[in-house]
C-alpha positions in Angstrom: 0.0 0.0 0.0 2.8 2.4 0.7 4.3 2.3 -2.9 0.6 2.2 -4.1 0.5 5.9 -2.1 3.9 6.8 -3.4 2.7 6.1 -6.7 -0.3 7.8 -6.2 -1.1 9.9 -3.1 -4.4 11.0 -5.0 -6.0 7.4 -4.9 -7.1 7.5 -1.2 -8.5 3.8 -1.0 -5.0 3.3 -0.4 -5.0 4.9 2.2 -8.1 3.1 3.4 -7.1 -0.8 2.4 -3.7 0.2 4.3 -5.6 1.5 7.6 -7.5 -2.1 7.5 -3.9 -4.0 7.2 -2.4 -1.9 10.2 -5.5 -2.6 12.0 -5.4 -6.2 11.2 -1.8 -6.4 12.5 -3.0 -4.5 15.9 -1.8 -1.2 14.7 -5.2 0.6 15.7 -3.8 4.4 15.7 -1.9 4.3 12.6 -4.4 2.7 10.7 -7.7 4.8 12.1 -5.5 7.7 11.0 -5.4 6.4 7.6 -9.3 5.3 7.7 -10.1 8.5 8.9 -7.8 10.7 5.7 -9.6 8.0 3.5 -12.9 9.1 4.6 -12.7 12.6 5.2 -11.6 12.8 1.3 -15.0 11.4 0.1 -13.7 7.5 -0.3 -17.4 6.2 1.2 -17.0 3.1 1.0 -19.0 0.4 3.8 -16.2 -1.1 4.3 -14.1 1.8 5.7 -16.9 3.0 7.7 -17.1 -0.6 9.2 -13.7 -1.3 9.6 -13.4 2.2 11.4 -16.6 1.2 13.9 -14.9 -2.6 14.4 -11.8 -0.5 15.5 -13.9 2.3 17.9 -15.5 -0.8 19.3 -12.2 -2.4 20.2 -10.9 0.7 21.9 -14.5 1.4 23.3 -15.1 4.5 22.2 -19.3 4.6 21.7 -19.9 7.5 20.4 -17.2 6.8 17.2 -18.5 3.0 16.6 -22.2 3.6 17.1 -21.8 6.7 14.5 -20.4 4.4 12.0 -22.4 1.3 12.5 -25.6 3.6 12.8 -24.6 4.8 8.7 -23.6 1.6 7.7 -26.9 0.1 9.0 -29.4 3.3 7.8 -28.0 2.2 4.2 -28.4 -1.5 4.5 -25.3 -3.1 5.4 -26.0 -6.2 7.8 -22.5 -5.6 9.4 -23.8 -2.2 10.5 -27.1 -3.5 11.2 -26.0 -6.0 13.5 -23.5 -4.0 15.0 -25.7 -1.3 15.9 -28.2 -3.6 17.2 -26.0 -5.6 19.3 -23.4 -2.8 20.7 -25.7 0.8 20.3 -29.1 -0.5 20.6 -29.8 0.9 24.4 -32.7 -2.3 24.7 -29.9 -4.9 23.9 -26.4 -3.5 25.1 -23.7 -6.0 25.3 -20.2 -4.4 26.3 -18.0 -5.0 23.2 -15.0 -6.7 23.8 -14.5 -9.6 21.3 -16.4 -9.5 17.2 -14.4 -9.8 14.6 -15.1 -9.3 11.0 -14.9 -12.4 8.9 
């Protein structure tokens, strides 16, 4: 992804598939930072938006996840959907400590 960025700073999915890896590898900082550039330059894509709610979740910031999984569920997405029901949804709060994206 880095040369992919080097290459082409302009292509910010990039940005956004690289946030995923760095989260994937426990790197939650680095790669929110690059979900979050990847977003804010109009890359909308589920995914992201999911990915960047998994990540809130994990370092149990409500406000962030419930935001994302709330837009992500309001569109369709069954992630988001579930998500939302399971971790926002006041009548059925779990605390969220361990779901993973397949």
């Amino acid at each position: 992804f880095n040369k992919a960025i080097e290459i082409n700073p302009k292509f910010y999915r990039s940005f956004g598939n690289r946030g995923i890896a760095k989260i994937k590898m426990g790197n939650k900082d680095s790669g929110l930072k690059d979900l979050n550039y990847a977003i804010s330059k109009g890359v909308d894509l589920i995914t992201y938006k999911n990915w960047r709610g998994y990540t809130y979740l994990q370092i149990n910031k409500p406000k962030y996840y419930c935001q994302d999984f709330s837009y992500t569920a309001s569109i369709g997405n069954q992630y988001g959907k579930d998500n939302y029901k399971k971790y926002c949804d006041s009548t059925n709060y779990q605390k969220p400590w361990i779901y993973m994206f397949s």
